[in-house]
C-alpha positions as CSV (number, residue, x, y, z in Angstrom):
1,X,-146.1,-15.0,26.7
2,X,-146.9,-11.0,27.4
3,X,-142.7,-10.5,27.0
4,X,-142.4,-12.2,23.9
5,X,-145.5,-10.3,22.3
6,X,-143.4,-7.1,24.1
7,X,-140.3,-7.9,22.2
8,X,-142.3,-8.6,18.7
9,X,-144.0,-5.0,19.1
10,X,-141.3,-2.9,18.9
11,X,-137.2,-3.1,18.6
12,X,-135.5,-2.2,21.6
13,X,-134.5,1.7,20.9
14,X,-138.1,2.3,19.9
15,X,-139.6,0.5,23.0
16,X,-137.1,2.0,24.8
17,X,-137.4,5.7,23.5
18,X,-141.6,5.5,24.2
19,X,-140.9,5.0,27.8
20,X,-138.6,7.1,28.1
21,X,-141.2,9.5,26.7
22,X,-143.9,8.0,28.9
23,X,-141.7,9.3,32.2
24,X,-141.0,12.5,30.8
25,X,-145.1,13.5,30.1
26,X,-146.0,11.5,33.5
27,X,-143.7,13.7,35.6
28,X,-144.5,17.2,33.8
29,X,-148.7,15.9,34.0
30,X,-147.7,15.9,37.9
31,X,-145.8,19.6,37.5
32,X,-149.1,21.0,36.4
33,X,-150.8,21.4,39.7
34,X,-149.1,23.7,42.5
35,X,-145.7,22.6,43.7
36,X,-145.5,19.7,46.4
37,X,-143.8,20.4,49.5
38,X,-143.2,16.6,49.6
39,X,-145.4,13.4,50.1
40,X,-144.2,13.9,53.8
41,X,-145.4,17.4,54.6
42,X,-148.7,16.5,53.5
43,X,-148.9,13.7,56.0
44,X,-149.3,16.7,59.2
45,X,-152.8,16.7,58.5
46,X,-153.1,13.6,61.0
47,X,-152.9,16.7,63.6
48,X,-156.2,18.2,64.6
49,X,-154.8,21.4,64.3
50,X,-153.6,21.8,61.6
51,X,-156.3,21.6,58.4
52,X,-154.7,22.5,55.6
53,X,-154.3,25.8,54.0
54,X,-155.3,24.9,50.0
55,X,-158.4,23.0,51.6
56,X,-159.7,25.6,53.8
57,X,-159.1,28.3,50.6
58,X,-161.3,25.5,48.2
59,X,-164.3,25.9,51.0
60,X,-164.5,29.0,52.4
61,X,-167.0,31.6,51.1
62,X,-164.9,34.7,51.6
63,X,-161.8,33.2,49.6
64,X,-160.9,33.0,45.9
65,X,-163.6,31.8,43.4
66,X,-163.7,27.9,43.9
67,X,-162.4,26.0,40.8
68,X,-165.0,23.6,39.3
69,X,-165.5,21.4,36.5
70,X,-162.5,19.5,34.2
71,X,-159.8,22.3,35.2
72,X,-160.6,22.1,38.8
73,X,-160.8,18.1,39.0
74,X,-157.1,18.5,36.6
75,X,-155.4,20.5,39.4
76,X,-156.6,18.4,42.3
77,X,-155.2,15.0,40.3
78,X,-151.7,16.8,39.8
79,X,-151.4,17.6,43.1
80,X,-152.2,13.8,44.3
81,X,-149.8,13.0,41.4
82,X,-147.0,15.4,42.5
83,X,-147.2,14.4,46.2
84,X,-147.3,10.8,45.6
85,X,-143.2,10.9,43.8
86,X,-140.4,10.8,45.7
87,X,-136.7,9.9,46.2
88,X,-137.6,5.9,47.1
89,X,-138.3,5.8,43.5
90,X,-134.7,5.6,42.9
91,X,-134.1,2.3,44.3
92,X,-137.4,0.3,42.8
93,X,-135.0,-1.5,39.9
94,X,-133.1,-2.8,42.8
95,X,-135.9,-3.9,44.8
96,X,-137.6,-5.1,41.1
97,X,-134.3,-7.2,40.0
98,X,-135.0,-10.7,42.0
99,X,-138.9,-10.7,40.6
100,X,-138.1,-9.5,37.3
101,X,-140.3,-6.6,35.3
102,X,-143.1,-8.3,34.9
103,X,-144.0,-9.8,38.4
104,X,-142.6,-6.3,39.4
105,X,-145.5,-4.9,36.9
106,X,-148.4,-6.8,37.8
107,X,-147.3,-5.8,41.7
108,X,-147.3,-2.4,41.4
109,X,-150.8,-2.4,39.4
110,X,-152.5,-4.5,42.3
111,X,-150.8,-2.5,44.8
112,X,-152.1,0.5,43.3
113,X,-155.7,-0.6,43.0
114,X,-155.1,-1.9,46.7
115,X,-154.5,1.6,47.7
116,X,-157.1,3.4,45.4
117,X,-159.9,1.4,47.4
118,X,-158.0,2.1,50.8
119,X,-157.8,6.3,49.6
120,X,-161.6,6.0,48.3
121,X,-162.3,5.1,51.5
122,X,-160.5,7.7,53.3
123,X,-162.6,9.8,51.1
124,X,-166.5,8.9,52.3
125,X,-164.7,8.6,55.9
126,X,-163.8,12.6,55.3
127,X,-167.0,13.1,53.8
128,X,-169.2,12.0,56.8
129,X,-167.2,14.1,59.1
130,X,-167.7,17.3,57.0
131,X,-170.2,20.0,57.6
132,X,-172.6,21.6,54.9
133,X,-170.0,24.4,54.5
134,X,-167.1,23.4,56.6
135,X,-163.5,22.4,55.3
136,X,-162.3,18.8,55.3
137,X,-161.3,17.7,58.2
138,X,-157.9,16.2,58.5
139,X,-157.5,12.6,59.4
140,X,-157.4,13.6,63.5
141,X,-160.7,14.6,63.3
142,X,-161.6,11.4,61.6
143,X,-160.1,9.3,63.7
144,X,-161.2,10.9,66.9
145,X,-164.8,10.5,65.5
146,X,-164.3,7.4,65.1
147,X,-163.3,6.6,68.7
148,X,-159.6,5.8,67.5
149,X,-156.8,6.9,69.5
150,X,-155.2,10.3,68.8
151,X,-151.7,9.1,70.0
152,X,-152.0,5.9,67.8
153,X,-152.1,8.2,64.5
154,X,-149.1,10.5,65.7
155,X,-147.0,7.4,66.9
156,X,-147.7,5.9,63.2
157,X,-147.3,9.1,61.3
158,X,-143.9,9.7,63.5
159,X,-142.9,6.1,62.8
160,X,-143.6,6.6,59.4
161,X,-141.8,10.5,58.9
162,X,-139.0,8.9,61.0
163,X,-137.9,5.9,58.4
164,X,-138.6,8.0,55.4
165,X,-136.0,10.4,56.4
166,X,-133.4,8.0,57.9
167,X,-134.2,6.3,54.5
168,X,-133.4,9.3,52.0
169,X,-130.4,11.0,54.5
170,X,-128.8,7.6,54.0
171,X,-129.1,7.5,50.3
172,X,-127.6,11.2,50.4
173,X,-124.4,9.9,52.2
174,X,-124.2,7.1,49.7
175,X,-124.4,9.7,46.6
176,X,-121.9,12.1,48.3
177,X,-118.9,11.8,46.8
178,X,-115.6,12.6,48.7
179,X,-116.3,11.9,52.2
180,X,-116.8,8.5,54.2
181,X,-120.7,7.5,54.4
182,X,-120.9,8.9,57.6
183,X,-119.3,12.0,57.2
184,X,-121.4,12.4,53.8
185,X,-124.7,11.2,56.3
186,X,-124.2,13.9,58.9
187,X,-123.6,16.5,56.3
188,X,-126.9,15.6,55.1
189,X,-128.7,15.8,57.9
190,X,-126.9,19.0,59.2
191,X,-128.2,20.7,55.8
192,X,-131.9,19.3,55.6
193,X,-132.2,20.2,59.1
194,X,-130.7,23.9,59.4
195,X,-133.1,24.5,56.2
196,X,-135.6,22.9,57.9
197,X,-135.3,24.1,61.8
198,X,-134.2,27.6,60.5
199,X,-135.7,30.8,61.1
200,X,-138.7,30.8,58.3
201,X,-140.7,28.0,57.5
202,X,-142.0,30.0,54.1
203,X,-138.0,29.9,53.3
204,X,-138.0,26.3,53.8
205,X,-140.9,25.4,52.1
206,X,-140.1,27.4,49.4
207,X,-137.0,26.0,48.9
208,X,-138.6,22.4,49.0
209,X,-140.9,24.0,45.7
210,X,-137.6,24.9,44.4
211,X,-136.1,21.6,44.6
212,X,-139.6,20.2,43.0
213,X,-139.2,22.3,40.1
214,X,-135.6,21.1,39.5
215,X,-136.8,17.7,39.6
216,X,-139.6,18.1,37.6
217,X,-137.6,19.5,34.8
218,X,-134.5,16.9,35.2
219,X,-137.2,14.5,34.6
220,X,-138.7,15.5,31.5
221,X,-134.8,16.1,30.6
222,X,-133.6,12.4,31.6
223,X,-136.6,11.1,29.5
224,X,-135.4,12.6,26.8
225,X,-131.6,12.7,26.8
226,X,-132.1,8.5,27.5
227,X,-133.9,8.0,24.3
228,X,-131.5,10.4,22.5
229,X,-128.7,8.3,24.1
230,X,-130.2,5.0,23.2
231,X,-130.8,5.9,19.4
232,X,-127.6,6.7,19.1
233,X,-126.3,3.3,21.3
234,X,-124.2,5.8,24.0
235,X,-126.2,4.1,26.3
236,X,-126.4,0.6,27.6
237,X,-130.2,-0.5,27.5
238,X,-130.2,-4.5,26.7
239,X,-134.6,-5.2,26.3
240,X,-133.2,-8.8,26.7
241,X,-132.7,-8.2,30.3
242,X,-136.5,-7.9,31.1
243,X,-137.1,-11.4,29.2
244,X,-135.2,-12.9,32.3
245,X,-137.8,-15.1,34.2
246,X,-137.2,-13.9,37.9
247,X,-138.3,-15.7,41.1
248,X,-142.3,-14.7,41.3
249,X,-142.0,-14.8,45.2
250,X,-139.5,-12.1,45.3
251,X,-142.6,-9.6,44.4
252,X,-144.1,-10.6,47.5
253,X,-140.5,-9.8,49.6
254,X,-140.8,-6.1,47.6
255,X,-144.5,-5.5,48.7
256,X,-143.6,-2.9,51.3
257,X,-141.0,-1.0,49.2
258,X,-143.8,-0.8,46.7
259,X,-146.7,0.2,48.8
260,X,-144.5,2.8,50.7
261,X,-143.7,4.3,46.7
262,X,-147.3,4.3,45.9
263,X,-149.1,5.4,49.1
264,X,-151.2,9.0,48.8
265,X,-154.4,8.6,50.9
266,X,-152.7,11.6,52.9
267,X,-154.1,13.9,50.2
268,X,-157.7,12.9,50.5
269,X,-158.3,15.8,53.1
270,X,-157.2,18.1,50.3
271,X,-158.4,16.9,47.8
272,X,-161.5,16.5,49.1
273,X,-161.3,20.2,50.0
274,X,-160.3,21.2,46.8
275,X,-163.4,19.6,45.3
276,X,-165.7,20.8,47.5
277,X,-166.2,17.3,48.6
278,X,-168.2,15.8,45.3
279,X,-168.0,12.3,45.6
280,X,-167.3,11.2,41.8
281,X,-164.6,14.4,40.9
282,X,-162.8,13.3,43.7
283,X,-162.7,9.6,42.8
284,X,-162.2,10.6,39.4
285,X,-158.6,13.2,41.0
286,X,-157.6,10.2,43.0
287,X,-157.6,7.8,40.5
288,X,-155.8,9.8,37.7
289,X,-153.5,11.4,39.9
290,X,-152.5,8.3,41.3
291,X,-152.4,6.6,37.8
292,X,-149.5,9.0,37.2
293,X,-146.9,7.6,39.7
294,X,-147.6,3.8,38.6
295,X,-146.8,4.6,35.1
296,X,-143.5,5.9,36.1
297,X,-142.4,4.2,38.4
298,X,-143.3,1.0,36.0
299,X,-141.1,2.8,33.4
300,X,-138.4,3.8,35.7
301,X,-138.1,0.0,36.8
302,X,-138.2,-0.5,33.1
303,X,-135.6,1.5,32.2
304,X,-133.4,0.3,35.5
305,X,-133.3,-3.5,34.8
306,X,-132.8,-2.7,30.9
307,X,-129.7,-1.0,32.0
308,X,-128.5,-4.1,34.3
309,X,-129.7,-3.4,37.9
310,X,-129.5,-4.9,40.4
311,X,-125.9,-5.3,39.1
312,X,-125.3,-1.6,38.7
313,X,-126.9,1.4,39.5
314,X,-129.4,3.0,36.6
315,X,-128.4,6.4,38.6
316,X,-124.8,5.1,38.1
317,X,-125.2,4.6,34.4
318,X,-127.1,7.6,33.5
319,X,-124.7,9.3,34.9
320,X,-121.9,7.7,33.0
321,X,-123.7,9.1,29.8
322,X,-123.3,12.7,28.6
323,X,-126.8,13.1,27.4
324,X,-127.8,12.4,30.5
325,X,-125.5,13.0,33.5
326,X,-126.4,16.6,34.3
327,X,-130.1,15.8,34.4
328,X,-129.6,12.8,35.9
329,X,-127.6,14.3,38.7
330,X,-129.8,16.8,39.4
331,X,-132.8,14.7,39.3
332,X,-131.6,12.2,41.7
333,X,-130.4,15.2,44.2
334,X,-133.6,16.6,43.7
335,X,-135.8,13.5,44.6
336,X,-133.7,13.1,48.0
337,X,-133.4,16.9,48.8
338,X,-137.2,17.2,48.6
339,X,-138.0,14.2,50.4
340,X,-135.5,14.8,52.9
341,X,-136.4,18.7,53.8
342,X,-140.4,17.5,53.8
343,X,-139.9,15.0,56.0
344,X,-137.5,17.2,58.3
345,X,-140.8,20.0,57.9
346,X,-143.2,17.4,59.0
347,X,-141.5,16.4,62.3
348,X,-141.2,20.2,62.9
349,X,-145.2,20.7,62.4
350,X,-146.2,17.7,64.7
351,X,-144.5,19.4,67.7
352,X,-148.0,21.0,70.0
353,X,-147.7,24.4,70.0
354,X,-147.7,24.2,73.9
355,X,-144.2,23.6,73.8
356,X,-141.5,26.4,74.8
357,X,-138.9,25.0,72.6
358,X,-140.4,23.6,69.4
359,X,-137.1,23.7,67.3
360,X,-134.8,21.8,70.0
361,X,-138.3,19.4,70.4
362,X,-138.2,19.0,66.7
363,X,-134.3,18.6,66.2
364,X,-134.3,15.9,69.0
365,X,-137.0,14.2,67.1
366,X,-134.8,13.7,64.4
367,X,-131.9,12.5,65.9
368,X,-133.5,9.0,66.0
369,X,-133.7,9.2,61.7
370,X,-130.1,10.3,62.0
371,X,-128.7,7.9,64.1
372,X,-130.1,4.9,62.1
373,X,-129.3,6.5,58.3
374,X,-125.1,6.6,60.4
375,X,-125.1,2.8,60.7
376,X,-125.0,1.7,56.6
377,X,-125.6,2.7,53.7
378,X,-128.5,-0.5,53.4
379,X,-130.9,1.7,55.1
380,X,-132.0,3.4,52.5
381,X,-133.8,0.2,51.4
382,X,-134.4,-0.9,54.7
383,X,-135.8,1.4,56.2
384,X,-139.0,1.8,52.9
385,X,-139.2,-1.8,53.4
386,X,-139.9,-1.0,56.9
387,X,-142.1,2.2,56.8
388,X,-144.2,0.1,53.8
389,X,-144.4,-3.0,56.0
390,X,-145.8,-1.5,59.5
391,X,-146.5,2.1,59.0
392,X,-148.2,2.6,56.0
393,X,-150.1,-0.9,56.3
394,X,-150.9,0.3,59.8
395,X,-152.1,3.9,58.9
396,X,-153.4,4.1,55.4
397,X,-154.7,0.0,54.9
398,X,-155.8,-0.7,58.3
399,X,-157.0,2.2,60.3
400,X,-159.0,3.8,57.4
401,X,-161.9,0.7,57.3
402,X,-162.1,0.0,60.7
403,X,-162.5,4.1,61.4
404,X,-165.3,4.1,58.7
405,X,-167.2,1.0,59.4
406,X,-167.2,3.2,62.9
407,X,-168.4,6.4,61.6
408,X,-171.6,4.3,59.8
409,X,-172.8,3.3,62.4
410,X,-172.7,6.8,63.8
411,X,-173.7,9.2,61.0
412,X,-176.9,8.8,58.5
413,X,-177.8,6.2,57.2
414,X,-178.6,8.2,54.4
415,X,-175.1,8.9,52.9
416,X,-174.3,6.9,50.6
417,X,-171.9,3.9,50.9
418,X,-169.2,5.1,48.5
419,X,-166.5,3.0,49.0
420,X,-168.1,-0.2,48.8
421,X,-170.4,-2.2,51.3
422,X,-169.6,-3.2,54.8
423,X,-168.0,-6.6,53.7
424,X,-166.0,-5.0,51.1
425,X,-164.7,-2.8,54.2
426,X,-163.5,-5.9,56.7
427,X,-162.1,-7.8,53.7
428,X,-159.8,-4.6,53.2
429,X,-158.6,-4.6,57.1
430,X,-158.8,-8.6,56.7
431,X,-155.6,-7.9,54.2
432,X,-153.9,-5.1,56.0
433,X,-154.0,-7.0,59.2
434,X,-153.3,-10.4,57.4
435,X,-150.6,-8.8,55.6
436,X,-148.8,-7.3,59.2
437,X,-149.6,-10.5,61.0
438,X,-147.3,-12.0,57.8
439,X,-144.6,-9.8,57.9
440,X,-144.3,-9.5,61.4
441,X,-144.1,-13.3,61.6
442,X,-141.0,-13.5,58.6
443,X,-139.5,-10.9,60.3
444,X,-139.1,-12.7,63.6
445,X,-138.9,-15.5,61.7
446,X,-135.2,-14.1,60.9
447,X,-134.6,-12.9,63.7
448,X,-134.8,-15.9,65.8
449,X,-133.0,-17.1,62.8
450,X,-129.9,-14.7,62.8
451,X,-129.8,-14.9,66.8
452,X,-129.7,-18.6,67.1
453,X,-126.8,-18.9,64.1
């Protein structure tokens, strides 16, 4: 079996210390590139208005010398890598536990080659809406080629924003120390959302690189202060934990924790921008920058269910540890800070500009996220589970076929069919449908369940 050939390889400080090591280059590979606002922020270009900045500088002829070649297609994978992390990742060696690593392993791989094909074809779907010279156009202007909705993307992307921040203001309250979850919750909220409703938005963003810096650099400082810490056995990391056969089914019950994790088809627009639109350096940034996030968050879960989750906390651990409870601290405070502010940003950018009072507008927008985060402290895994299960299946692994196989039939016939034939297309909406239809149907399934009992 792969776990026993694992445990024949290498003892389990050595094992333990590469991986370690593996999360600590991963996470600096995705500080290379300019600083993420979060995954969340990136998600506003689903508004017509609003192409973004870095892909409008990569195109236009009176801006800064384009980047090309290895450099160029280096920078655009670090920013796909850099936007893709964020503070769910804490909670994968929970969400892991039931399956075990290595169902948990071969999950995240296919989920990550699910969403590779689903981001390719976000890419020809961008690149058959884009003029000779023009800058990529966000995913409003794809869809609204393609005949779909307007309102349909914005009450997905709104969905979507509105989960991940009830999600990561609930884990906040439950980190708080002190205070009753609530009270820890609300004082949360109050601080993402002053930061982010306050007078400057370049404040706010700025503080949201800040916070990506800090977490950058707890990162590489956890990776190493774990393998310091297991070398010297100050730290609890029992390899035998992972040769635990789990219940295989339980990967399928984590599937939308994962895919929410793993998603980054919102940074096809910019990418694509970046890379002046060339087909094969922008498959080749999507691909490597995504192949970032998968290796960590394989290590973290790794790492987390070597150090006994689901029965304790890895965050709880490390931070038991003086090698690594300052980094630790500040990387987990990081990861929700960043995650939290974007996603506060992003509900502030999807308010029209038509409207008199943006900042109440966007405040009452996120009063839904707050009220849900005040009910328990489980919604921080909820509400991923969630988001992964409707949202992102919705937005990024059904809409994107079923917009393109649209735009074919509209545009040349010339362009060539990068992401795959027309069959390969339905069989992709096939699974993101199938996989609703399925979740919807478990999830009234106990429901019904819960209500009749």
């Amino acid at each position: 079996m792969y776990f026993d050939k694992l445990a024949e390889m290498a003892p389990c400080a050595a094992l333990h210390r590469r991986l370690c090591c593996v999360v600590a280059i991963t996470v600096a590979c995705a500080a290379l590139g300019p600083p993420r606002a979060s995954r969340v922020v990136r998600l506003r270009v689903v508004r017509a208005a609003s192409s973004d900045a870095a892909s409008s500088a990569a195109t236009s002829t009176d801006g800064p010398p384009r980047r090309r070649g290895a450099y160029g297609t280096a920078s655009a994978a670090a920013r796909v890598a850099g936007t893709t992390v964020g503070g769910g990742f804490l909670g994968l060696p929970a969400v892991a536990a039931p399956a075990g690593f290595g169902p948990t392993a071969v999950t995240l791989s296919a989920s990550w080659l699910f969403l590779l094909a689903e981001a390719l074809v976000v890419a020809e779907a961008v690149g058959r809406c884009r003029g000779p010279k023009a800058a990529a156009p966000s995913v409003a202007v794809v869809a609204a080629e393609a005949g779909v909705p307007a309102q349909a993307i914005r009450g997905l992307f709104f969905a979507l924003v509105t989960a991940t921040l009830a999600s990561q203001l609930s884990k906040a309250g439950s980190m708080l120390a002190g205070p009753s979850y609530r009270a820890a919750t609300l004082a949360a909220a109050a601080a993402t959302l002053a930061f982010a409703l306050g007078p400057s938005v370049e404040r706010a963003a700025g503080a949201n690189a800040l916070l990506t810096a800090v977490f950058a650099a707890a990162a590489v400082a956890v990776g190493g202060g774990a393998a310091a810490a297991a070398r010297g056995g100050a730290l609890p990391f029992d390899a035998s934990l992972l040769l635990r056969s789990g219940d295989a089914s339980a990967a399928r019950r984590a599937l939308p924790t994962v895919l929410q994790l793993l998603v980054f088809a919102e940074t096809v627009p910019t990418v694509s921008g970046l890379l002046d639109g060339d087909p094969r350096r922008v498959r080749l940034a999507l691909a490597f920058g995504s192949l970032c996030p998968l290796v960590l968050e394989c290590a973290w879960a790794y790492l987390g269910l070597g150090l006994g989750a689901p029965r304790v906390d890895p965050v709880d651990v490390l931070l038991a540890a003086p090698a690594t409870r300052a980094a630790t601290a500040a990387l987990a405070a990081s990861a929700v800070a960043t995650t939290a502010l974007g996603s506060a940003l992003a509900l502030r950018s999807d308010v029209p500009e038509a409207v008199a009072r943006r900042k109440l507008a966007a405040l009452l927008a996120a009063l839904p996220a707050v009220g849900v985060a005040l009910t328990s402290p489980d919604v921080f895994f909820a509400a991923m589970d969630w988001a992964g299960a409707y949202p992102v299946a919705l937005l990024w692994g059904l809409f994107p076929p079923v917009a393109l196989l649209r735009l074919r039939r509209k545009t040349q016939s010339g362009y060539p069919k990068s992401a795959g034939p027309d069959a390969w297309l339905a069989a992709l909406a096939a699974v993101s449908g199938l996989f609703v239809a399925s979740t919807a149907t478990r999830d009234l399934g106990a429901l019904v369940r819960r209500f009749v009992s």
